[in-house]
C-alpha positions as a Markdown table, in Angstrom:
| # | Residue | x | y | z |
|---|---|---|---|---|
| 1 | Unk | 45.4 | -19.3 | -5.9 |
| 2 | Unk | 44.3 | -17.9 | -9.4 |
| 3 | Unk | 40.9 | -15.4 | -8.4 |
| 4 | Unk | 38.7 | -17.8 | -11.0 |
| 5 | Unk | 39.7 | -20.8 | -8.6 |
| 6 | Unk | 39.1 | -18.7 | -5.5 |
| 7 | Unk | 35.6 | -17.5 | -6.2 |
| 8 | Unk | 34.5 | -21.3 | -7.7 |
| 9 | Unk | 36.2 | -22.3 | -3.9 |
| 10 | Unk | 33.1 | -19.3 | -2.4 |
| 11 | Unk | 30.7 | -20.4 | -3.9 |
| 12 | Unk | 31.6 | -24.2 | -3.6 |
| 13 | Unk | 31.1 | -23.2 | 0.3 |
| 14 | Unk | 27.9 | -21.6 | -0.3 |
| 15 | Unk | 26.1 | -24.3 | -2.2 |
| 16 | Unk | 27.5 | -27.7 | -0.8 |
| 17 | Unk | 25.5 | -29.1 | 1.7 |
| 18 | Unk | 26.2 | -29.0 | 5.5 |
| 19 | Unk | 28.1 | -32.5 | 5.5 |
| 20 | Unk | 29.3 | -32.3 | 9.4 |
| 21 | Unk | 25.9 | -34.3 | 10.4 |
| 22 | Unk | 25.2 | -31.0 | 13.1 |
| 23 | Unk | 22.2 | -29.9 | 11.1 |
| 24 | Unk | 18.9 | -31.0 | 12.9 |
| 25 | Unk | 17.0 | -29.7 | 9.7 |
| 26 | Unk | 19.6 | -31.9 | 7.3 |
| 27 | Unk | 17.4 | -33.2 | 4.4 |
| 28 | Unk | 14.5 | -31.1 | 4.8 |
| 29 | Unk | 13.2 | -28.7 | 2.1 |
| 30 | Unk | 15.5 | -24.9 | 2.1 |
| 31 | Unk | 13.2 | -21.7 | 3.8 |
| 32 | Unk | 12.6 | -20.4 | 0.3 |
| 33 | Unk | 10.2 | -23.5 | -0.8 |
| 34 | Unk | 8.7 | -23.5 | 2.9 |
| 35 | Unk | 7.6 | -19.9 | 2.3 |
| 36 | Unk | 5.9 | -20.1 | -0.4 |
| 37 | Unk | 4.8 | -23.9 | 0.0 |
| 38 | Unk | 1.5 | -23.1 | 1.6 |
| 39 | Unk | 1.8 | -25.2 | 4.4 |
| 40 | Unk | -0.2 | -24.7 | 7.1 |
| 41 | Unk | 1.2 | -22.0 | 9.5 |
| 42 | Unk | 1.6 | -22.7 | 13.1 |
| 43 | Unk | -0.6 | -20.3 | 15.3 |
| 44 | Unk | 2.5 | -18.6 | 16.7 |
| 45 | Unk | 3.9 | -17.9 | 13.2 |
| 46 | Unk | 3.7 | -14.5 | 13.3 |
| 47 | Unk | 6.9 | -14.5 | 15.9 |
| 48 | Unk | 8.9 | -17.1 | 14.4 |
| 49 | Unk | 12.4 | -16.0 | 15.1 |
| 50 | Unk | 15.2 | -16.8 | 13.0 |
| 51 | Unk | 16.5 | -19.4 | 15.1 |
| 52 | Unk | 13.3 | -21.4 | 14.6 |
| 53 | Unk | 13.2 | -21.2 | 11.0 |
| 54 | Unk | 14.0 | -24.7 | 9.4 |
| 55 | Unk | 17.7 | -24.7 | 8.1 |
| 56 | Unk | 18.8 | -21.6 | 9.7 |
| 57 | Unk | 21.3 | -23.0 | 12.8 |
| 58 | Unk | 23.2 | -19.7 | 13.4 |
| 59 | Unk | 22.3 | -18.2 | 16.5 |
| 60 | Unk | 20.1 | -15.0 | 15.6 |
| 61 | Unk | 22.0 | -11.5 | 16.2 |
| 62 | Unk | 21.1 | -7.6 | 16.7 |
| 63 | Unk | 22.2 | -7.2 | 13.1 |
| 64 | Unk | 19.9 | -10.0 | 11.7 |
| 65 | Unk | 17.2 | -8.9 | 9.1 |
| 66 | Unk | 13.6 | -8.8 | 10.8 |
| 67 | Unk | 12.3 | -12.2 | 9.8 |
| 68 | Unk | 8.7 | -12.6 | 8.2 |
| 69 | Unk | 5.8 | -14.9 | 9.2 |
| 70 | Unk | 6.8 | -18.3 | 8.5 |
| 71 | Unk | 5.0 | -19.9 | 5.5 |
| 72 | Unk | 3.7 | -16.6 | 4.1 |
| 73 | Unk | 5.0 | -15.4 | 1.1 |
| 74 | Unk | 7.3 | -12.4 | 1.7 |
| 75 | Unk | 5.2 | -10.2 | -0.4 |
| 76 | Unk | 2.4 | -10.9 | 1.7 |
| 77 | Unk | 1.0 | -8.1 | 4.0 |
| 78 | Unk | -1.3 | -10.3 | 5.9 |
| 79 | Unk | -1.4 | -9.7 | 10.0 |
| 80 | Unk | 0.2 | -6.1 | 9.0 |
| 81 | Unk | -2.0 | -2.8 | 10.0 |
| 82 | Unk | -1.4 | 0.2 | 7.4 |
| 83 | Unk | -2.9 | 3.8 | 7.5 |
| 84 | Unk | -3.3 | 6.0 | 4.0 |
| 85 | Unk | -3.8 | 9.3 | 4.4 |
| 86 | Unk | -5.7 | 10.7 | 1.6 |
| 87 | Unk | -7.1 | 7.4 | 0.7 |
| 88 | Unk | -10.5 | 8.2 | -0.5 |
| 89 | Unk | -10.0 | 8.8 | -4.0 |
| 90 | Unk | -6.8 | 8.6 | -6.1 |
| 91 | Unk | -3.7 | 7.0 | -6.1 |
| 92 | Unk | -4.4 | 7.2 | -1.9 |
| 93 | Unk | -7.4 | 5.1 | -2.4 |
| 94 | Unk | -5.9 | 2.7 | -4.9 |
| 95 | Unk | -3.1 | 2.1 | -1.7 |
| 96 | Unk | -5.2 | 1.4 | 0.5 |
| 97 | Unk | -7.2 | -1.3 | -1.9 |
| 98 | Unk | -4.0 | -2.9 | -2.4 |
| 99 | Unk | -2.4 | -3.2 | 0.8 |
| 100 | Unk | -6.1 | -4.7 | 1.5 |
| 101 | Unk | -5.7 | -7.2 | -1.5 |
| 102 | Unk | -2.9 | -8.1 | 0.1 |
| 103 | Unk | -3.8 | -8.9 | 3.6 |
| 104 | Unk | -3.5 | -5.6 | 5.5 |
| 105 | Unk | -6.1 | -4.7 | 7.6 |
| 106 | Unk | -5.6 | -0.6 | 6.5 |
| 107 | Unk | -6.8 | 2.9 | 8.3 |
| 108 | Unk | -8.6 | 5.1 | 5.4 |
| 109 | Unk | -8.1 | 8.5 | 6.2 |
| 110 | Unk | -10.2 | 10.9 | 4.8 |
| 111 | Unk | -10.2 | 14.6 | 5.2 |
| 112 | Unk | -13.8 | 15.6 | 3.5 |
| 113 | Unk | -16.0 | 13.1 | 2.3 |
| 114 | Unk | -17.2 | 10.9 | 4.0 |
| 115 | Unk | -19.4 | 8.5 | 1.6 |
| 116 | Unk | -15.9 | 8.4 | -0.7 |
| 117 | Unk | -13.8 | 6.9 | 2.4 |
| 118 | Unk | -16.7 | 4.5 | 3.5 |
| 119 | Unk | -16.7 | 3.1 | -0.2 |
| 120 | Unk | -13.0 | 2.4 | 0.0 |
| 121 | Unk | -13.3 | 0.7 | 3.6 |
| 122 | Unk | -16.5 | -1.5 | 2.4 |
| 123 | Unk | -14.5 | -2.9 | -1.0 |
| 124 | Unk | -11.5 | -3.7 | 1.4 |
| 125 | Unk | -13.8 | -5.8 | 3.7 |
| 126 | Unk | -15.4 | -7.1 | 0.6 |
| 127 | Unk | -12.2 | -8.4 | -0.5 |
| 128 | Unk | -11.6 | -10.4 | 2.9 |
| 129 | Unk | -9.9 | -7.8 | 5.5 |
| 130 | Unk | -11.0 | -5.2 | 7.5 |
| 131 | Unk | -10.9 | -1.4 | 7.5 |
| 132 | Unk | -12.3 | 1.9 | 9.0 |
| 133 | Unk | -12.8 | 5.3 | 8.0 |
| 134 | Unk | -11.0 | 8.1 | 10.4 |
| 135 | Unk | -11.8 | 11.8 | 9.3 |
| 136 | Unk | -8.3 | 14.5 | 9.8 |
| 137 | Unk | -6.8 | 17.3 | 7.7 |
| 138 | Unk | -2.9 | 16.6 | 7.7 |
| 139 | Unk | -2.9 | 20.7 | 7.5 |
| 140 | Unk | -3.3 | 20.2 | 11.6 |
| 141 | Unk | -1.3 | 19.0 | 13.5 |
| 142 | Unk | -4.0 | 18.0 | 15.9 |
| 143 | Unk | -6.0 | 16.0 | 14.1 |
| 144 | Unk | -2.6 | 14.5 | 12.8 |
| 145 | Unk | -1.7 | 13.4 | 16.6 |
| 146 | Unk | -5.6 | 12.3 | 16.8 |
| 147 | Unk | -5.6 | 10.5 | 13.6 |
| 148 | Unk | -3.1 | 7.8 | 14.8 |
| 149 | Unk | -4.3 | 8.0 | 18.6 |
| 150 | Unk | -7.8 | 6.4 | 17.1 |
| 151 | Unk | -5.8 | 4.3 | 14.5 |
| 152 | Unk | -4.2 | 2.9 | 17.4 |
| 153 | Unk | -7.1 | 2.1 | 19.4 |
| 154 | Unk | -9.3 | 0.3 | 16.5 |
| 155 | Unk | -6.7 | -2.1 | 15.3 |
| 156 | Unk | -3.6 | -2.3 | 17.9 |
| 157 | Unk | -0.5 | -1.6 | 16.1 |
| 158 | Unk | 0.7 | -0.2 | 13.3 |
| 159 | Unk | 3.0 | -1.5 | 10.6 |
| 160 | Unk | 2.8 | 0.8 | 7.4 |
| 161 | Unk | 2.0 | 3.8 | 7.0 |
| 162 | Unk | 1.7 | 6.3 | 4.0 |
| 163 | Unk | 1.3 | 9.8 | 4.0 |
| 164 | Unk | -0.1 | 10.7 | 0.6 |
| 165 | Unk | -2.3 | 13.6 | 0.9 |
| 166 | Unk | -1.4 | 16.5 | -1.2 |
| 167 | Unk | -2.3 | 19.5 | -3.1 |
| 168 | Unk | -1.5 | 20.8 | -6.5 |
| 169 | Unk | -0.9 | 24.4 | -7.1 |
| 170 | Unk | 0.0 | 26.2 | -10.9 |
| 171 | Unk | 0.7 | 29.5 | -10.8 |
| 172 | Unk | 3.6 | 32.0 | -11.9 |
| 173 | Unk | 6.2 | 33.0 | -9.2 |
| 174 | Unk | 5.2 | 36.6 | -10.1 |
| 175 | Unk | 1.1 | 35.8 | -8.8 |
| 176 | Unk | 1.9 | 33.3 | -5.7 |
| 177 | Unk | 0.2 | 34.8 | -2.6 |
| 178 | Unk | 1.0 | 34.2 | 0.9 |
| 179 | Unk | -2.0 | 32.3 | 1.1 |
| 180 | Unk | -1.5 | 30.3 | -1.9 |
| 181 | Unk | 2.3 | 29.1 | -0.5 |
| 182 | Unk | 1.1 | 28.8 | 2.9 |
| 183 | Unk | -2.0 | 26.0 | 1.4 |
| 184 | Unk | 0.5 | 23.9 | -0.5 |
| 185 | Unk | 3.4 | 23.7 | 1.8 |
| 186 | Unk | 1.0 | 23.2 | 4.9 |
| 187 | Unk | -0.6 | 20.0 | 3.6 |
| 188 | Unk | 2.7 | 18.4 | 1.0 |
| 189 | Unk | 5.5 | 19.6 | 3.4 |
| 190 | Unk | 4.6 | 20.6 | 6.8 |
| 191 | Unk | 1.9 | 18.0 | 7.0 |
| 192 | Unk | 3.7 | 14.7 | 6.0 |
| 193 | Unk | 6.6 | 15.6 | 8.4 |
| 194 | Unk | 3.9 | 15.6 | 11.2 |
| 195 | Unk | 2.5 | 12.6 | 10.0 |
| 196 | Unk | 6.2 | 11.5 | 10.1 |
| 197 | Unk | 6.7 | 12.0 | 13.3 |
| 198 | Unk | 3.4 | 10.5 | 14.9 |
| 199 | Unk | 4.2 | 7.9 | 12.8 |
| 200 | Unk | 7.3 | 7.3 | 14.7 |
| 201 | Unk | 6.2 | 7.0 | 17.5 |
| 202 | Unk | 3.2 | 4.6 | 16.8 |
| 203 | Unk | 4.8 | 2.1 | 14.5 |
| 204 | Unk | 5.9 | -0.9 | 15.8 |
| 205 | Unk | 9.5 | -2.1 | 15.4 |
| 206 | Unk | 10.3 | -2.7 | 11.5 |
| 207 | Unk | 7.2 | -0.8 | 10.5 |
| 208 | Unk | 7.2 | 1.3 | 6.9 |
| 209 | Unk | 6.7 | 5.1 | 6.7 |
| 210 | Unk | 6.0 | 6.1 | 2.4 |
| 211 | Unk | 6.1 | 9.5 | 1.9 |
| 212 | Unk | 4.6 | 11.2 | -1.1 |
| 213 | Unk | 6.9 | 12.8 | -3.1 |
| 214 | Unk | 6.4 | 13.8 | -7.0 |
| 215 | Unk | 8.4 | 13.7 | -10.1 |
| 216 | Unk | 8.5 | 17.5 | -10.6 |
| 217 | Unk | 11.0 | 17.7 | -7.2 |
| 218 | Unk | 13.3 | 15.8 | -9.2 |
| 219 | Unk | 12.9 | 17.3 | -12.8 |
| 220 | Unk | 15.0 | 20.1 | -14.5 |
| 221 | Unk | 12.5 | 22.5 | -14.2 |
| 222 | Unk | 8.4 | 22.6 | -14.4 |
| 223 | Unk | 7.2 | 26.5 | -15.9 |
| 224 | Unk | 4.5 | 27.7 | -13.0 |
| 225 | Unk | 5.2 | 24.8 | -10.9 |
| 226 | Unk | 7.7 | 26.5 | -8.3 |
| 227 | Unk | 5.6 | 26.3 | -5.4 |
| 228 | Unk | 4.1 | 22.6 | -5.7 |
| 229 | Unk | 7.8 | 21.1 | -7.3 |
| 230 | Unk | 9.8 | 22.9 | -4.1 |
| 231 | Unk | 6.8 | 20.8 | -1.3 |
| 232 | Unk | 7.7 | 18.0 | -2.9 |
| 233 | Unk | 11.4 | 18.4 | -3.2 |
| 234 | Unk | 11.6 | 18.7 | 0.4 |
| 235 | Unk | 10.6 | 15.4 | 0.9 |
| 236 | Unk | 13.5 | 14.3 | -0.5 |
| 237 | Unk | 15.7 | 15.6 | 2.0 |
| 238 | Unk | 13.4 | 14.4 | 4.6 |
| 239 | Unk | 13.0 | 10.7 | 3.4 |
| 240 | Unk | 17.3 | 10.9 | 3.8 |
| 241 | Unk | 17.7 | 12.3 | 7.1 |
| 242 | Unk | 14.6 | 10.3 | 8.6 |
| 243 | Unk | 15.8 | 7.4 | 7.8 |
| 244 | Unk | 18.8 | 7.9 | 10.1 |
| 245 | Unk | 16.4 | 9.2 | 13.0 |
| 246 | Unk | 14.1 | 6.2 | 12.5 |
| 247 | Unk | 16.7 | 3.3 | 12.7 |
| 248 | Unk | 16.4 | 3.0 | 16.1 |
| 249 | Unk | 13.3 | 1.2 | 15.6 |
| 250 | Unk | 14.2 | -0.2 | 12.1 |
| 251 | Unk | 11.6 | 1.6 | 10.6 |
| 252 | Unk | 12.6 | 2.3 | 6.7 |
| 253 | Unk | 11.4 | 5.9 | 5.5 |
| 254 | Unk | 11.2 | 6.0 | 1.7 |
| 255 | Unk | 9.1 | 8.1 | -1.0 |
| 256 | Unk | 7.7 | 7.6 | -4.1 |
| 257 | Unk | 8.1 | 10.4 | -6.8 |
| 258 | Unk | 5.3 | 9.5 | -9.5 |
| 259 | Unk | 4.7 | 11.2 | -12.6 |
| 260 | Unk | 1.6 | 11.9 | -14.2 |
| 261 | Unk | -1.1 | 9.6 | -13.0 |
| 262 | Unk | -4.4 | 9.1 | -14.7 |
| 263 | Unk | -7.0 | 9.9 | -11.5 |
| 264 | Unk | -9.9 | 11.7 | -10.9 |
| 265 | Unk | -8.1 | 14.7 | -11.5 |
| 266 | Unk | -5.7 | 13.7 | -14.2 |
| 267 | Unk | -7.5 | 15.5 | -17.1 |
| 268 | Unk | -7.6 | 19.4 | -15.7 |
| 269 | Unk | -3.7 | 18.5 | -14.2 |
| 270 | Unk | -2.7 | 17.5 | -17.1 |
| 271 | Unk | -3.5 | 20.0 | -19.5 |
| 272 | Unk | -1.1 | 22.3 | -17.8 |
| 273 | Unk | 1.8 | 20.6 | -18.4 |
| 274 | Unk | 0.6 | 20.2 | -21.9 |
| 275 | Unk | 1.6 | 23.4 | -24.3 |
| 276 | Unk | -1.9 | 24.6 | -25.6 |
| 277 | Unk | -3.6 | 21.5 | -23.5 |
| 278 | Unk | -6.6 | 23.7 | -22.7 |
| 279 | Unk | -7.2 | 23.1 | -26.2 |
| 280 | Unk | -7.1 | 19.6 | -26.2 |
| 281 | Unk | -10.0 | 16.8 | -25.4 |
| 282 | Unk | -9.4 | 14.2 | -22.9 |
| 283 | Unk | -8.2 | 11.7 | -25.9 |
| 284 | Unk | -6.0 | 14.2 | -27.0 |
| 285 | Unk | -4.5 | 14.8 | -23.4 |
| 286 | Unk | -4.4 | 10.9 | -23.1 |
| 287 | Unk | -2.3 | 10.4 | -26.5 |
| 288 | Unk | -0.2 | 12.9 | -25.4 |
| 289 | Unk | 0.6 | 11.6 | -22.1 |
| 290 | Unk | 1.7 | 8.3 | -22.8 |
| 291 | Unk | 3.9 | 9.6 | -25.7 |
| 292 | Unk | 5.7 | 11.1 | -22.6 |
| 293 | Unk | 7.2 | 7.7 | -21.5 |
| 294 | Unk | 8.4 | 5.0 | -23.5 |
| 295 | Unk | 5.9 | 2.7 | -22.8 |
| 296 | Unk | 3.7 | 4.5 | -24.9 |
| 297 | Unk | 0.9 | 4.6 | -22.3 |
| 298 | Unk | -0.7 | 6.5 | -19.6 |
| 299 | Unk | 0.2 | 6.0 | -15.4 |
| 300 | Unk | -2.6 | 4.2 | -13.4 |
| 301 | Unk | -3.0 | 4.2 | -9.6 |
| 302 | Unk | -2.4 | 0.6 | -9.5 |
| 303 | Unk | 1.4 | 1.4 | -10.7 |
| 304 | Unk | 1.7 | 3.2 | -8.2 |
| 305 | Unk | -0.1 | 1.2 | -5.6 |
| 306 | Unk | 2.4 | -1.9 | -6.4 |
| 307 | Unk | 5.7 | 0.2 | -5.5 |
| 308 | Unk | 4.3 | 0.9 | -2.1 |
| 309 | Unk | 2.6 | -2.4 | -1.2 |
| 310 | Unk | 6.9 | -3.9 | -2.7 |
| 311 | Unk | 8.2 | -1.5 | -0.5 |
| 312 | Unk | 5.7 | -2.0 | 2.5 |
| 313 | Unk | 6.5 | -6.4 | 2.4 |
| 314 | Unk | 9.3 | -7.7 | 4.2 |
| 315 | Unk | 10.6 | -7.9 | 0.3 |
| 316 | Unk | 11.6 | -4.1 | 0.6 |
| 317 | Unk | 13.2 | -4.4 | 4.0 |
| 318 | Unk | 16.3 | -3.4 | 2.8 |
| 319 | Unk | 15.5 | 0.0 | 0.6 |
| 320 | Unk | 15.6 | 2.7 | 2.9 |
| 321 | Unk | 16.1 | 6.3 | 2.6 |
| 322 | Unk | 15.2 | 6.4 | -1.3 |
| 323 | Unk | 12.9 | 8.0 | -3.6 |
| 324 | Unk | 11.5 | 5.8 | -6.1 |
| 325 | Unk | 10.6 | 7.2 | -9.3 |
| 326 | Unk | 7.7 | 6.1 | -10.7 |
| 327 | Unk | 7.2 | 7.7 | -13.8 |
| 328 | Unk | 7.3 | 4.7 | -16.6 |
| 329 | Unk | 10.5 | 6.3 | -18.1 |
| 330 | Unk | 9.1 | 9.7 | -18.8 |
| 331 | Unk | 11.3 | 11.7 | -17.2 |
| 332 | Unk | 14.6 | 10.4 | -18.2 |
């Protein structure tokens, strides 16, 4: 058999109908249109197993995919619990809004202001879920372990979580302090693996750990950036080899790696990786920017927001152990 006739003979098998009359679901509409018909879910949906799922007649197996909530749409995070650390301002608190949007009921973690968080967890139950406001510095590893003891206890479970508090640091190698090192690496490196690791053991089966990585770990070089580039580049290695530890519980571990994202902060960041940006306004920084990528414009939170709600969904079930580069091109 020519290979043209044998792959039209594979996908023949693939596409015909089941014509041996042992189908029980023969004639009624595939899984895809159910999921995203609308129809009203049964109140055990949220354990429909594979074997109940209209026009699946294989017996389910160890090695089967997790399957999602029948009748929900597989980007849809509704019934799923997701913690943000960091999530009062930034891209942490744009996360936790979207996951919201889309149907998680989310843990904002805050480690100073108080007001900012309970602003975030308000416009989440404004939008129709719920939220709550737990106060912890990822720098300690206590409040790290109580942080998801309390997360626990408000809402269950938890499905998602993403560890995206961070700190920038500029400085020549020649200037770094002890100090200085020790302040970046305890909160971007040391803190997210212990955030890792409660997170392991507190996420339920097929949960999501994000990591927060950045741009400058994967870039050439950043002048006066050694000590904030070399945090994030460790989270590279650790996003690999934790996603072999966590597959046990098939829990994916992935990170994000954004570039330059227009937050609170955005303006003063900026500047320093603009030549002579201290002498440039906030337009000027802004042109500048988005003549970095492409795209010809600036990052937003939301961009990055939409990469971890994709990769948070049953949609990203099968990415694991990657950093995602989020950057609109401008780091090619």
């Amino acid at each position: 058999m020519r290979l043209t006739e044998l792959f039209r003979s594979l996908v023949s098998c693939f596409l015909s109908p089941n014509t041996s009359g042992s189908d029980k679901h023969e004639g009624k509409p595939p899984l895809q249109s159910l999921t995203s018909s609308g129809t009203e879910l049964p109140k055990d949906s949220a354990t429909v197993t594979t074997n109940s799922m209209p026009g699946l007649t294989s017996t389910p197996s160890k090695y089967d995919a997790i399957p999602g909530p029948l009748g929900l749409a597989s980007a849809s995070l509704q019934g799923k619990v997701a913690l943000v650390t960091g999530a009062g301002r930034g891209i942490g608190r744009e996360m936790a809004l979207e996951l919201g949007r889309r149907g998680a009921r989310v843990i904002v973690n805050y480690a100073n202001s108080d007001a900012a968080a309970q602003e975030v967890v308000n416009q989440i139950r404004k939008n129709g879920t719920d939220a709550a406001a737990i106060k912890a510095n990822v720098a300690n590893v206590d409040e790290i372990v109580h942080l998801f003891t309390e997360a626990k206890k408000k809402f269950g479970r938890l499905d998602i979580v993403c560890s995206n508090s961070g700190v920038v640091s500029f400085g020549h190698v020649k200037d770094v302090t002890p100090e200085e090192f020790d302040r970046v690496f305890n909160v971007n490196t040391r803190g997210q693996f212990f955030v890792a690791r409660e997170a392991y053991k507190h996420l339920e089966v097929g949960g999501r750990l994000i990591l927060m990585g950045s741009i400058t770990g994967q870039a050439k070089g950043v002048p006066k950036h050694t000590v904030y580039s070399a945090s994030k580049g460790a989270i590279e290695t650790f996003v690999r080899c934790m996603a072999i530890d966590f597959g046990d519980k098939k829990i994916t571990v992935n990170a994000i790696a954004p570039g330059g994202i227009k937050t609170d902060m955005y303006h003063a960041v900026c500047r320093e990786y603009i030549p002579n940006g201290d002498k440039l306004d906030n337009e000027g920084v802004d042109e500048y920017a988005a003549n970095w990528s492409p795209l010809h414009r600036v990052g937003l939170p939301i961009d990055i927001a939409r990469v971890v709600c994709f990769l948070a969904s049953q949609d990203g079930e099968w990415v694991n152990g990657k950093v995602i580069g989020i950057d609109g091109a401008a780091c090619m």
